[in-house]
C-alpha positions, 0 to 999 in steps of 0.5 A, a space after each residue: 195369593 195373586 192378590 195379595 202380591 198385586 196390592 204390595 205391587 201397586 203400593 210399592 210401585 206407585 210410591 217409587 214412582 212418585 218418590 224416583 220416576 217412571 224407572 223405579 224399582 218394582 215389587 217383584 220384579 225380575 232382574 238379570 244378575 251376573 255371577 261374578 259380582 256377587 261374592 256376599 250375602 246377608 242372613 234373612 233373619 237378620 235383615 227382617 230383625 233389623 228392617 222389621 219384616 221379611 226379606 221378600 216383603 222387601 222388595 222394591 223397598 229403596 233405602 238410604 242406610 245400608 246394613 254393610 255389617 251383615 253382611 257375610 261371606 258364602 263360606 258361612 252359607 250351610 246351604 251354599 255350602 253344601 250344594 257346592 260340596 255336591 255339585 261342584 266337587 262331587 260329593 253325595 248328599 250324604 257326604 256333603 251334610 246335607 241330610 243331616 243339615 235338614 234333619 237337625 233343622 227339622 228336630 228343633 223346629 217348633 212345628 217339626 217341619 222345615 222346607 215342607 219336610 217332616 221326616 227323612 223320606 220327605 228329605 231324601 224327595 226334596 234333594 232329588 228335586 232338587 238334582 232335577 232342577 240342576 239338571 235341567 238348568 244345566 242343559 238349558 245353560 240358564 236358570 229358568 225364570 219364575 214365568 217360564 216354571 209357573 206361567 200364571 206367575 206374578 212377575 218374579 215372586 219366589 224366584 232368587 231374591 238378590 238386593 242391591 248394595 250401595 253401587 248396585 252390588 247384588 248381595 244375596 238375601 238368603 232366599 233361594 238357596 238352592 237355586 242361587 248356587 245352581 245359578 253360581 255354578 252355571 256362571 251366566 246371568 240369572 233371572 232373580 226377584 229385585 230385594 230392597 235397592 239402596 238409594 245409590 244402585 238407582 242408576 244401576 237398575 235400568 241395565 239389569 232388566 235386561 238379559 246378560 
């Protein structure tokens, strides 16, 4: 698995190097986001519909056209929303939909599963790992990196995919729900997976490799 993101690495990389110098964006890597900028995001279907691949294979990626219509508030986010409604206003699981959310999901998936769960108890186990990485971020004040969970990790893969908009504005990718709302609530700059960078945020970059 390392292997194929190395390779996507060194295609990413030596292309931006060439194309933008030696502070190009990078394939996967980790940047320092501020909560308060970030008020959109953008479905990942949609992009990967629009951009002809997956959102995570779109890191790195620079572009020059900006998909701005679709873009949407995180009141559209069920995932957001639902955290929040548990997290923030204290609601359980239960009340906030998240278990009913999952089990709609799970009914019309093609494959029966959805974020590797198949019946309620696979459900029930994943909302309370998820409540242990509320918990444990919230006692560090930070969210955990990528490296520091899984030290054999390649750069940031898998970790909160955030793209940056015209201007360098961080808009949500849709990847990473859960920990993204957890990193909202905390209210302190978060370790993220750089998404597809518009050709404006280039200046921008530079000061978000570096914590806070």
């Amino acid at each position: 698995m390392a292997l194929k993101y190395r390779v996507r690495a060194f295609k990413t990389d030596t292309l931006n190097r060439l194309r933008y110098g030696p502070d190009a964006p990078r394939y996967a890597e980790r940047v320092w986001i501020d909560p308060a900028a970030c008020s959109r995001y953008i479905e990942a279907a949609d992009l990967a519909a629009r951009m002809g691949t997956g959102s995570r294979q779109l890191s790195g990626r620079v572009v020059k056209e900006w998909p701005r219509d679709l873009e949407q508030s995180f009141d559209r986010h069920p995932k957001l929303s639902y955290c929040w409604a548990h997290w923030r206003d204290g609601q359980s699981w239960e009340e906030a939909g998240a278990i009913e959310f999952m089990m709609s999901r799970i009914r019309v998936s093609p494959t029966g599963i959805t974020d590797k769960c198949r019946t309620l108890e696979d459900v029930v186990r994943r909302f309370d790992a998820l409540e242990a990485i509320w918990k444990d971020a919230r006692s560090r004040g930070v969210l955990a990196s990528q490296g520091e969970l899984h030290p054999e990790n390649f750069r940031e893969v898998g970790g909160i995919l955030m793209h940056l908009a015209p201007g360098g504005e961080p808009v949500f990718s849709g990847a990473g729900c859960h920990r993204f709302a957890i990193a909202m609530l905390l209210g302190v700059p978060f370790p993220a997976q750089l998404g597809c960078v518009h050709v404006s945020a280039l200046p921008v970059l530079q000061s978000l490799r570096r914590e806070g």
